[in-house]
C-alpha positions as CSV (number, residue, x, y, z in Angstrom):
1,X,-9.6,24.5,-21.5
2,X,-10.0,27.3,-18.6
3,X,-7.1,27.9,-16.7
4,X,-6.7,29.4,-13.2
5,X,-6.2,33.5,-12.6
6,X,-3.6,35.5,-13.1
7,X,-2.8,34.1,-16.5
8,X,-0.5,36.3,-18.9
9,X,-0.9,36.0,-23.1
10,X,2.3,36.5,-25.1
11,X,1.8,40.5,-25.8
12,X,1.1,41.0,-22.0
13,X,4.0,43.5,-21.1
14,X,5.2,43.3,-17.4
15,X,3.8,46.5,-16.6
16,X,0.2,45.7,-17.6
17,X,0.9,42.0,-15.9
18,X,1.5,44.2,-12.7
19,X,-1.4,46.5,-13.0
20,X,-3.7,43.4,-13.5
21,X,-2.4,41.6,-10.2
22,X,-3.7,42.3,-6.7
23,X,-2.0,43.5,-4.0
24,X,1.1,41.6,-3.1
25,X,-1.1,41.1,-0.1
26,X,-4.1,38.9,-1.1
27,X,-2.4,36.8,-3.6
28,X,-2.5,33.4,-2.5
29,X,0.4,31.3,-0.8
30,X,2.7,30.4,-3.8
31,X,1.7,26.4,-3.9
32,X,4.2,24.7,-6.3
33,X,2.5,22.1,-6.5
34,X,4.0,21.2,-9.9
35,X,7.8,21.4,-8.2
36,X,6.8,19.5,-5.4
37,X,5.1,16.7,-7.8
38,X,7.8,16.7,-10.2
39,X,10.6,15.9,-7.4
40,X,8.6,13.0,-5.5
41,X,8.4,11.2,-9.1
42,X,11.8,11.9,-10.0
43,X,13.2,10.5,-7.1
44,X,11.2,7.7,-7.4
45,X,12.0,7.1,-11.3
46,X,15.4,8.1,-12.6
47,X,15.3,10.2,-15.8
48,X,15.3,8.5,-19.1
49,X,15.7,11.3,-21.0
50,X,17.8,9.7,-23.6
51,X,15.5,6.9,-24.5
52,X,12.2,9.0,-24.4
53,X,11.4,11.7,-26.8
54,X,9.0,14.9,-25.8
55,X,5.9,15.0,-26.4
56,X,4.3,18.1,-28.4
57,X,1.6,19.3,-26.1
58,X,3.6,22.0,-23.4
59,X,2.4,25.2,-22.3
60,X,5.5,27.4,-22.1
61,X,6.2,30.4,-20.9
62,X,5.8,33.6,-23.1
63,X,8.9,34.8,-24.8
64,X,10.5,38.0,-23.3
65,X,8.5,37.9,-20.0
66,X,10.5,36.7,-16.7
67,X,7.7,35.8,-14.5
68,X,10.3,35.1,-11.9
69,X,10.6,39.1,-11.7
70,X,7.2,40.0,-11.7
71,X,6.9,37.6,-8.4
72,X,4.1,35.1,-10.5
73,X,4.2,32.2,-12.1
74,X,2.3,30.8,-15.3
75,X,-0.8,28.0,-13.0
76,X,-0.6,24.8,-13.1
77,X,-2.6,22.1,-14.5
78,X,-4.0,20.1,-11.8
79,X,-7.5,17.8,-11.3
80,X,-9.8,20.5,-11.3
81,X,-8.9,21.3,-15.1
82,X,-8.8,17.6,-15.8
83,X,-12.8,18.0,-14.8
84,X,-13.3,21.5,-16.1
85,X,-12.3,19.6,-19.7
86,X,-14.1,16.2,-19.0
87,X,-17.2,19.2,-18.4
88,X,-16.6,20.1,-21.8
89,X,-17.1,16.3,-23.0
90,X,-20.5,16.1,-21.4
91,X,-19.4,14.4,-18.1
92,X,-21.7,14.3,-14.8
93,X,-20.0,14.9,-11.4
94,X,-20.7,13.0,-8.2
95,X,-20.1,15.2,-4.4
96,X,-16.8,13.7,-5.2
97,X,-15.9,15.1,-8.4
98,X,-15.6,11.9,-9.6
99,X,-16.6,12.1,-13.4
100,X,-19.8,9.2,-13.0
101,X,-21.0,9.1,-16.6
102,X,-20.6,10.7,-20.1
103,X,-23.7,9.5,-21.3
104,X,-22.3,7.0,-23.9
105,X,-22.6,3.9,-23.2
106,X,-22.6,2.7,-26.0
107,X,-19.5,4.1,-27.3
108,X,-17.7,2.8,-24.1
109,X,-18.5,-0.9,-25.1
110,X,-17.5,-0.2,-28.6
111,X,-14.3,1.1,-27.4
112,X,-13.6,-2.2,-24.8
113,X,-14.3,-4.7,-27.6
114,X,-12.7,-3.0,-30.7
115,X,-11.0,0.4,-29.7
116,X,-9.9,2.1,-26.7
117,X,-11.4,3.6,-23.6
118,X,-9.8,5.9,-21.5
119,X,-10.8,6.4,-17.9
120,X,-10.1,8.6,-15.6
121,X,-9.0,6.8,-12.5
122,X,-7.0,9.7,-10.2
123,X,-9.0,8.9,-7.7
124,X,-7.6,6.1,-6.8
125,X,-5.0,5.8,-4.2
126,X,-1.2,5.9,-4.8
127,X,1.2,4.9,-1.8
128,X,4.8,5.8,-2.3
129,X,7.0,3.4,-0.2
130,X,10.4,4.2,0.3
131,X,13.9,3.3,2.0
132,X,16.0,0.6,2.0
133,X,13.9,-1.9,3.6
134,X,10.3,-1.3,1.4
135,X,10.1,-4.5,0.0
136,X,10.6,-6.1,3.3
137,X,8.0,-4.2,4.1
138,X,5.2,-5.3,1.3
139,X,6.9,-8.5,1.0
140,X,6.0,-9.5,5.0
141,X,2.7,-7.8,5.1
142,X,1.1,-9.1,1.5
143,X,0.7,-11.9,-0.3
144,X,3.4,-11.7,-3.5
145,X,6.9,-12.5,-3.4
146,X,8.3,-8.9,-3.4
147,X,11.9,-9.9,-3.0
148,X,12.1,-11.7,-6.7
149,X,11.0,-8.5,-7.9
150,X,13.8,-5.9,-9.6
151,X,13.2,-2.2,-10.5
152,X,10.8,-1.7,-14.0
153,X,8.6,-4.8,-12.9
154,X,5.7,-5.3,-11.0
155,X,2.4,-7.2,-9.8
156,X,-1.0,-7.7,-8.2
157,X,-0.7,-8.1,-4.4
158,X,-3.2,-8.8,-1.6
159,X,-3.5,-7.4,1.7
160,X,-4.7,-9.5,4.2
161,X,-5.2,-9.8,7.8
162,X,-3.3,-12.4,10.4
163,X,-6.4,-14.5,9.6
164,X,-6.0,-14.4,5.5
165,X,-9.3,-12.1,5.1
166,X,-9.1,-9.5,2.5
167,X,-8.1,-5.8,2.8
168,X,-7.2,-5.2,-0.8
169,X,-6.3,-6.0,-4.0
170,X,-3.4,-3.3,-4.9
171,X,-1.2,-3.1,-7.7
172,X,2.6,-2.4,-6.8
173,X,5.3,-1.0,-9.5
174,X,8.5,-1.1,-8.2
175,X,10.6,1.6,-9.2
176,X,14.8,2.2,-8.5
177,X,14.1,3.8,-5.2
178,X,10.6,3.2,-4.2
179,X,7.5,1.1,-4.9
180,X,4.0,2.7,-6.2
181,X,1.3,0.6,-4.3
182,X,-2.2,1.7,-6.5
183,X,-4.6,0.7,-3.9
184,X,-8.9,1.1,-4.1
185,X,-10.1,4.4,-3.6
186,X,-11.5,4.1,-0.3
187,X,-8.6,2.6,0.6
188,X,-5.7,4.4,0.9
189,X,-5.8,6.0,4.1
190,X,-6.7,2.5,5.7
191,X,-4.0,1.1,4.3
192,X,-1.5,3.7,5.0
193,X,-2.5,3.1,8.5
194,X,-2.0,0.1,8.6
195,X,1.6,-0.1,6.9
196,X,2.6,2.2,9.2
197,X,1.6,0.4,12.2
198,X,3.9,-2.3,11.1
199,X,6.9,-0.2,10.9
200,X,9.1,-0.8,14.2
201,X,11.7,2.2,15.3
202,X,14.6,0.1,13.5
203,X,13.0,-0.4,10.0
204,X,14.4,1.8,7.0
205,X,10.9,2.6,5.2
206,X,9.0,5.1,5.3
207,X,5.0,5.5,3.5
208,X,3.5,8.1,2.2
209,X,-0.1,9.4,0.4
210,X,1.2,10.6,-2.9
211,X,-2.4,10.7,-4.4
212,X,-3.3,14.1,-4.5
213,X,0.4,15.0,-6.2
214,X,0.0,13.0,-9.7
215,X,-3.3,11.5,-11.9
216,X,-4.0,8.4,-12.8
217,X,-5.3,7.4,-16.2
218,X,-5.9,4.5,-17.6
219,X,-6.2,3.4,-21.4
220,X,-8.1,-0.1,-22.3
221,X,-9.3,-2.1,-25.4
222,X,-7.4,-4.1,-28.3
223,X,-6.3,-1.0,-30.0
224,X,-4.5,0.1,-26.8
225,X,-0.9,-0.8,-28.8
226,X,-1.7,1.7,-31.6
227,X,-2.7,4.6,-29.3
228,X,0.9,4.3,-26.9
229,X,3.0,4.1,-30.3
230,X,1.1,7.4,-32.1
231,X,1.5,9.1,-28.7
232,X,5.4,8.3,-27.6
233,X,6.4,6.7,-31.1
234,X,10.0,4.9,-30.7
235,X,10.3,6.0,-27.4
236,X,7.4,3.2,-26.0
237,X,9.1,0.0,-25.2
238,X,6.2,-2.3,-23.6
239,X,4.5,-3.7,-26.4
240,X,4.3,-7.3,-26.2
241,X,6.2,-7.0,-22.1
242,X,4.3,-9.1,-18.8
243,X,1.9,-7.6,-17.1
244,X,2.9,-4.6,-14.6
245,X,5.7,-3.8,-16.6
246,X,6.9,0.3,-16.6
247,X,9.3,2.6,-17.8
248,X,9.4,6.4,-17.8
249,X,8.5,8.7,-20.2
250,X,8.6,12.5,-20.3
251,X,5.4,14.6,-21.1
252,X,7.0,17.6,-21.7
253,X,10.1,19.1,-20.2
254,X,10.4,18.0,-16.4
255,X,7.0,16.3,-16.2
256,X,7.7,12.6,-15.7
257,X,5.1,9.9,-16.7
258,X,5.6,6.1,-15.0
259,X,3.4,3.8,-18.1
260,X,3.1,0.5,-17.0
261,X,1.2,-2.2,-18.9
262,X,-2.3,-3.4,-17.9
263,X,-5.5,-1.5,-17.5
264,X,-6.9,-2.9,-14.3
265,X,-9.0,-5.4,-15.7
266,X,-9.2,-8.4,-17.9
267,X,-8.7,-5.7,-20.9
268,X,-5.7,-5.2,-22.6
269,X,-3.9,-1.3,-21.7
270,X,-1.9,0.7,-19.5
271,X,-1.9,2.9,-16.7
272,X,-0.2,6.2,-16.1
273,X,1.2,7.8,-13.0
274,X,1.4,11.4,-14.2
275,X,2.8,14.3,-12.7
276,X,-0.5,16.7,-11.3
277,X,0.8,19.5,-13.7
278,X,0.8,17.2,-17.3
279,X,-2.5,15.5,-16.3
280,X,-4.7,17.2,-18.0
281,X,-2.6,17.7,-21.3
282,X,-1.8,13.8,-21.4
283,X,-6.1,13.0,-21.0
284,X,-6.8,16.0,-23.5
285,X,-4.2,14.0,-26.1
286,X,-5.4,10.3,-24.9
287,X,-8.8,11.9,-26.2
288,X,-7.4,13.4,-29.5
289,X,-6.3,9.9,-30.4
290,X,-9.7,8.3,-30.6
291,X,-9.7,7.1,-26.5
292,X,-13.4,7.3,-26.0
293,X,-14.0,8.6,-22.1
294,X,-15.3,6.6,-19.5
295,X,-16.8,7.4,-16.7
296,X,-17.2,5.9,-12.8
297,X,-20.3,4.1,-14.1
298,X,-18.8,2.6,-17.2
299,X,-15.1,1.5,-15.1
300,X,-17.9,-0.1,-12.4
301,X,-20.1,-2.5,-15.3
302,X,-16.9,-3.3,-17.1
303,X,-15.2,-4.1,-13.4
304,X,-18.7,-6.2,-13.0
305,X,-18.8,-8.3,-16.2
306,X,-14.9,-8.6,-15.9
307,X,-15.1,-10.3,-12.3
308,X,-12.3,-8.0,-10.3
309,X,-13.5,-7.9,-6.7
310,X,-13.6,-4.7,-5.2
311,X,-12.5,-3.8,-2.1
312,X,-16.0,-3.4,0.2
313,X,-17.8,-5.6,-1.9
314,X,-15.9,-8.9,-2.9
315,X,-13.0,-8.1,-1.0
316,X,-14.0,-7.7,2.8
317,X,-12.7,-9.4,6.4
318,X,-15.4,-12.4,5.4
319,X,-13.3,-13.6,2.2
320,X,-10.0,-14.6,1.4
321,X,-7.8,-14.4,-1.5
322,X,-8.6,-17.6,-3.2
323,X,-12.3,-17.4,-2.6
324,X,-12.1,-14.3,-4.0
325,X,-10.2,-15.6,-7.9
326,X,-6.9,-14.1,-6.5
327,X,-4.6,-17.5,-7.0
328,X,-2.2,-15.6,-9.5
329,X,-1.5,-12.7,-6.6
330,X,-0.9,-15.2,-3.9
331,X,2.9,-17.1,-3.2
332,X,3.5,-19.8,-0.8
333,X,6.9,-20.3,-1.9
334,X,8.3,-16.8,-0.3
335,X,8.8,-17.8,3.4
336,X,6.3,-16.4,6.4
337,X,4.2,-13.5,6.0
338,X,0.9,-12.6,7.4
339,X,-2.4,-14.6,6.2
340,X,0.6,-17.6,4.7
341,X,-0.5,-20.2,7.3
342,X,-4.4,-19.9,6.4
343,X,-3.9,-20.1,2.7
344,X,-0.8,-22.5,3.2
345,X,-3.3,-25.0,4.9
346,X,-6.3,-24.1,2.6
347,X,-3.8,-24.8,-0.3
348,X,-2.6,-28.0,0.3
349,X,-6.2,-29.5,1.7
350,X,-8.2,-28.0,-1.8
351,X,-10.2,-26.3,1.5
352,X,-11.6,-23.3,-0.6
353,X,-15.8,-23.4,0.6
354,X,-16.8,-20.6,-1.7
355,X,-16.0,-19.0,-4.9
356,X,-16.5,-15.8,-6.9
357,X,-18.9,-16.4,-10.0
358,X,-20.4,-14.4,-12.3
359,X,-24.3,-14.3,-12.6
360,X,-26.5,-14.1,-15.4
361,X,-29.5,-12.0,-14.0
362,X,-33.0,-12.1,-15.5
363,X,-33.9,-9.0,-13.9
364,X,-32.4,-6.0,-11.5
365,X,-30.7,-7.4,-8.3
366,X,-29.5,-5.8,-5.0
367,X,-26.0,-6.8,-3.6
368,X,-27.5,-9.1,-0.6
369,X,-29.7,-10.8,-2.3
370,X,-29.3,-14.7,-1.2
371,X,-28.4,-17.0,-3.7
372,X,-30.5,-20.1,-3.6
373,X,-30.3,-23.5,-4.9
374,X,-33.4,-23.5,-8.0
375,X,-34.9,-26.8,-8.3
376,X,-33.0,-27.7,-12.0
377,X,-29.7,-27.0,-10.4
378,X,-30.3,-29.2,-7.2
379,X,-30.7,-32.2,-10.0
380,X,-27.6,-31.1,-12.1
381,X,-25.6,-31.3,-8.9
382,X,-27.0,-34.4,-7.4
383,X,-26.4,-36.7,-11.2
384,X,-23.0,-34.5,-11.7
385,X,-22.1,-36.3,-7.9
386,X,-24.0,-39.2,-8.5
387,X,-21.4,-39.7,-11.5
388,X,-18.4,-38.6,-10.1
389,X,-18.5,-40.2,-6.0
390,X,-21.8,-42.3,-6.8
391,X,-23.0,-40.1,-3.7
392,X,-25.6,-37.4,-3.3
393,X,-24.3,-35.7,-0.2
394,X,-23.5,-33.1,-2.4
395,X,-26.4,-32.3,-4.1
396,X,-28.2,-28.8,-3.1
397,X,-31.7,-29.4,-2.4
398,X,-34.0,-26.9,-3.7
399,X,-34.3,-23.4,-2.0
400,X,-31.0,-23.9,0.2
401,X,-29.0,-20.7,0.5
402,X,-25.6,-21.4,-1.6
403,X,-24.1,-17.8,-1.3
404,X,-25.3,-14.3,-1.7
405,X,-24.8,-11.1,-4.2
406,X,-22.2,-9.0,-4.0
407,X,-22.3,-6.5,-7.2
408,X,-24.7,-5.8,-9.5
409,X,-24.5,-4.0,-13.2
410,X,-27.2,-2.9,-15.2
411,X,-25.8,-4.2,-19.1
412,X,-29.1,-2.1,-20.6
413,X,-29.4,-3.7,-23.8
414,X,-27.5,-6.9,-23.0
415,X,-29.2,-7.5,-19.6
416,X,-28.5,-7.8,-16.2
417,X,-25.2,-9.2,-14.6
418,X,-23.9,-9.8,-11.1
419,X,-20.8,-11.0,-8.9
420,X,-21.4,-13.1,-5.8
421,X,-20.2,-16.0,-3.9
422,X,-21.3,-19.0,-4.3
423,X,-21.1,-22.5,-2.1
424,X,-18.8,-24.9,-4.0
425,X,-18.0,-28.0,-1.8
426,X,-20.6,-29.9,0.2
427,X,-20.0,-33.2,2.6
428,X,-15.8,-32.5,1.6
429,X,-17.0,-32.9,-2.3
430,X,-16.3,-30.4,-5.0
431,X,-19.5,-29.0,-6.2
432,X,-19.5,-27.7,-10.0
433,X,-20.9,-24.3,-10.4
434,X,-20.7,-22.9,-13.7
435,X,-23.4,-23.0,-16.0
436,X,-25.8,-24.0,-13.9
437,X,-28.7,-22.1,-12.6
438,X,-29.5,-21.2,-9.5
439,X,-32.0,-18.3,-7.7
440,X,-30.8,-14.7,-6.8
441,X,-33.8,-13.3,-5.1
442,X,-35.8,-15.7,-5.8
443,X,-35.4,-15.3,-9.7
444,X,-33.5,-17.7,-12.0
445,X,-29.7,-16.8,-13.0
446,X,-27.3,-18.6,-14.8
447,X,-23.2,-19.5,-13.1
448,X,-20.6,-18.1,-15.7
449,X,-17.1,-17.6,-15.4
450,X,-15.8,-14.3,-15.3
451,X,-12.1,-13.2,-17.1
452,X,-10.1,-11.9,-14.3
453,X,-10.8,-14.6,-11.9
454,X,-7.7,-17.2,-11.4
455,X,-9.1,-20.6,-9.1
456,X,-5.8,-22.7,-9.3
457,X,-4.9,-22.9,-6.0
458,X,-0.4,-22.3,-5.8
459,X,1.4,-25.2,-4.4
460,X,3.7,-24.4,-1.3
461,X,5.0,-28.0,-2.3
462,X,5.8,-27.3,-5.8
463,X,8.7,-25.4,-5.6
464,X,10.2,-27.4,-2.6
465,X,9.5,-30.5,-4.7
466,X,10.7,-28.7,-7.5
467,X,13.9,-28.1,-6.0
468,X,14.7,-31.2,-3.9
469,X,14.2,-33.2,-7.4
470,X,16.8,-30.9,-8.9
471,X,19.2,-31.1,-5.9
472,X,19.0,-34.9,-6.1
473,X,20.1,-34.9,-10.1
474,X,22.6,-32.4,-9.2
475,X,24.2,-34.5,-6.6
476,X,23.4,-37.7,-8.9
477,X,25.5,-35.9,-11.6
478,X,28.2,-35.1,-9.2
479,X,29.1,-38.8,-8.0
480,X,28.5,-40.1,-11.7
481,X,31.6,-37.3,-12.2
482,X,33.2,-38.3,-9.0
483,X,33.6,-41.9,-10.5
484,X,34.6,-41.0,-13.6
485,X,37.3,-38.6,-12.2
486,X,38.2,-40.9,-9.6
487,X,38.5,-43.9,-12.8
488,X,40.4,-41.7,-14.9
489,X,43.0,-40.9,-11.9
490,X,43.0,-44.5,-11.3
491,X,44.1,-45.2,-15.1
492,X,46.8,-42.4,-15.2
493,X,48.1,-43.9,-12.4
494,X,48.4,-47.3,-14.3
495,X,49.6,-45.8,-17.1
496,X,52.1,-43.6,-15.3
497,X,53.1,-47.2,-13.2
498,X,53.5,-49.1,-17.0
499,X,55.9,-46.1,-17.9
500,X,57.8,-46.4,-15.1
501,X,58.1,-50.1,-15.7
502,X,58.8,-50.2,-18.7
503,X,61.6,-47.1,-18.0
504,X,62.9,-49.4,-15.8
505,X,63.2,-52.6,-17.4
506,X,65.1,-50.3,-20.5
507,X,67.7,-48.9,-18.2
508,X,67.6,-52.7,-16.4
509,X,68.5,-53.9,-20.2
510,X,70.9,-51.2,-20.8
511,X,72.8,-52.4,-17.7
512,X,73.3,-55.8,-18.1
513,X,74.3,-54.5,-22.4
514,X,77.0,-52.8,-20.7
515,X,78.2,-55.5,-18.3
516,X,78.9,-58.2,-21.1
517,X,80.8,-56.2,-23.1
518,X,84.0,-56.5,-20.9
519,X,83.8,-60.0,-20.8
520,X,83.3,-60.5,-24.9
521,X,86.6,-58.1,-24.6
């Protein structure tokens, strides 16, 4: 793995360290990058030191030397040897420096189906919110119920507009100080924008762009369990936890690593937050343990065949969050946010118009293609309502537009597959969609249901129906106890009344026992 100039070996002596250096002059601006990394994590995550063992892969300093004398310090890891090794694995660069492919394919669907794939996702954005009124924050401008959640959980959220559209889908860990928001890539300074626009003189919360200070990786396939135990051994403590559960582990001394379960898609895994120094060394040992690398172009098919919308694509200002599969990141139960009216009123009417479907391609398509109505479906549709209503107001007739593309993927060997919206009421009638066939382009493709999607609309009655029934036993149970307090009062007092009596009528006895004794006398 090459490594940034001036680098010292451990039979450099400080005198040939010196003579090797530049002028004090043209060396570069100390950048720290590692210190700087290490404290925003820290004081997002508190250690856990005691509960984590170190890892064996650290590049130390060389015994004897004090760097901090000769003025230098031993460089840093940071993205640009993450992609100076993923060189070394065969991987082609977009303008980005985004790793695209690795050229194998192959091995990638291997790995999702019976091993492990690791990608590299640090491109990605990571929001750090902070202060004391962050979940406010989230909780008032997305769609989950932030407030239920406690420090080492997590969840899927969407940001929306005022009219329920979607922004993004983000992923938010919340940690003992802060919450990591891991947004889409093109997305974070949009967002951060946009947070911050929200954010009134009085509020305690502050956000910040914390992508360029830590990596992201992500792990994903069945065998996703064996790699984390191999890799942090009794230390790991999410195996078998919910989804976006974290803890902290240590990569090293002082390089802190948030793992929290889920890879992103439909796929069992877990992601990393890694400080920008460690990066490099945790991918290079994610590889050593049999994590096959993906690239861009691999993360986009399985993100295709899997069904997560992507922000851009799926997930744009015509869309909302049930339209687009998002049901299990969506609560009505939390109180007023932004967007809750819409999909309060959409909720409770079944109003959803269009869903997200896979598609089946026969042959390459171009997001935008229109989505027609084929001839075979337009019969399926009109005998599947014919059935159900005994109406045919539903039905499709043959070449009507139902929806268009909205990602493709090229499967090679296995085909062609696509993402788009279709049409799925007609004349206030549910239309069923899957497994039928319909035209994309003008070419035949079959409706399938994709993992990651969720379509049961939340109920904003359910919980308020939910609690009103348990209200009414609870005050049920109290007057059944009122009456059999207020009974078992009323038969002490009886009992304490018969006591009395019968105190009395003994003393009343005892009297008149005393009283005839003179007069026997």
């Amino acid at each position: 793995m090459k490594l940034r100039q001036p680098y010292v070996t451990s039979r450099s002596t400080p005198a040939a360290v010196a003579a090797a250096l530049p002028p004090a002059a043209a060396l570069p601006k100390r950048r720290n990058s590692a210190c700087c990394s290490y404290r925003h994590l820290a004081a997002a995550c508190p250690s856990n030191s005691s509960s984590s063992r170190l890892l064996p892969l650290v590049r130390s300093t060389p015994p004897g030397l004090d760097l901090s004398a000769l003025g230098i310090e031993v460089p840093d890891i940071d993205a640009a040897d993450i992609a100076s090794y993923q060189q070394e694995l065969g991987a082609e660069f977009d303008a980005a420096g985004v790793a695209v492919t690795f050229n194998n394919t192959e091995k990638v669907v291997e790995a999702l189906s019976h091993g492990v794939a690791l990608a590299d996702r640090s491109h990605w954005g990571r929001l750090r919110v902070s202060g004391g009124d962050r979940l406010s924050l989230l909780h008032n401008q997305s769609t989950a119920d932030f407030k239920q959640l406690k420090p080492g959980q997590g969840c899927d959220t969407v940001l929306v507009n005022a009219q329920a559209r979607c922004l993004d889908l983000a992923t938010a860990l919340v940690l003992e100080s802060s919450v990591m928001l891991l947004v889409s890539p093109t997305m974070r300074q949009p967002l951060l924008q946009r947070l911050d626009k929200f954010i009134f003189p009085a509020d305690d919360v502050e956000v910040s762009d914390v992508s360029g200070r830590c990596g992201m990786l992500t792990i994903l396939g069945p065998q996703a369990d064996d790699v984390m135990q191999e890799l942090a051994g009794d230390a790991f403590k999410l195996q078998g936890e919910p989804y976006c559960r974290h803890q902290l582990l240590r990569f090293g001394p002082g390089a802190p690593v948030i793992v929290a379960v889920g890879s992103g898609l439909a796929v069992p895994g877990y992601t990393f937050i890694v400080d920008q120094s460690g990066a490099a060394d945790l991918y290079a040992a994610l590889v050593n343990k049999g994590c096959v690398p993906m690239g861009e172009a691999a993360w986009e098919r399985a993100r295709v065949t899997q069904g997560r919308p992507a922000a851009g694509s799926e997930l744009t200002q015509d869309f909302n969050p049930y339209e687009a599969g998002l049901c299990h990141a969506v609560s009505l139960d939390k109180g007023c946010y932004i967007g809750q009216e819409t999909l309060a009123k959409l909720s409770n009417t079944n109003g959803v118009k269009q869903q997200l479907w896979g598609l089946q391609l026969s042959c390459r398509a171009t997001p935008g293609a229109a989505i027609t109505a084929a001839a075979a479906a337009a019969a399926e549709a009109a005998d599947s309502s014919s059935s159900s209503s005994s109406s045919s107001s539903s039905s499709s007739a043959a070449g009507e537009v139902l929806g268009r593309l909205t990602s493709y993927a090229n499967l090679e060997k296995s085909g062609h597959f696509g993402l788009g919206y279709i049409r799925c009421r007609k004349g206030g009638v549910q239309v069923p969609l899957k497994g039928i066939t319909v035209l994309v382009d003008g070419q035949p493709a079959k409706v399938v249901d994709v993992p990651y999607a969720t379509r049961q609309l939340p109920s904003a009655g359910a919980a308020a129906s939910s609690a009103a029934a348990a209200a009414e036993d609870s005050l049920q149970d109290r007057a059944a106890a009122a009456k059999q307090a207020k009974a078992a009062e009323k038969a002490a007092q009886e009992a304490a009344k018969a006591e009395r009596l019968k105190a009395m009528q003994e003393r009343l006895a005892a009297f008149q026992a005393a009283q005839q004794k003179p007069k026997q006398q």
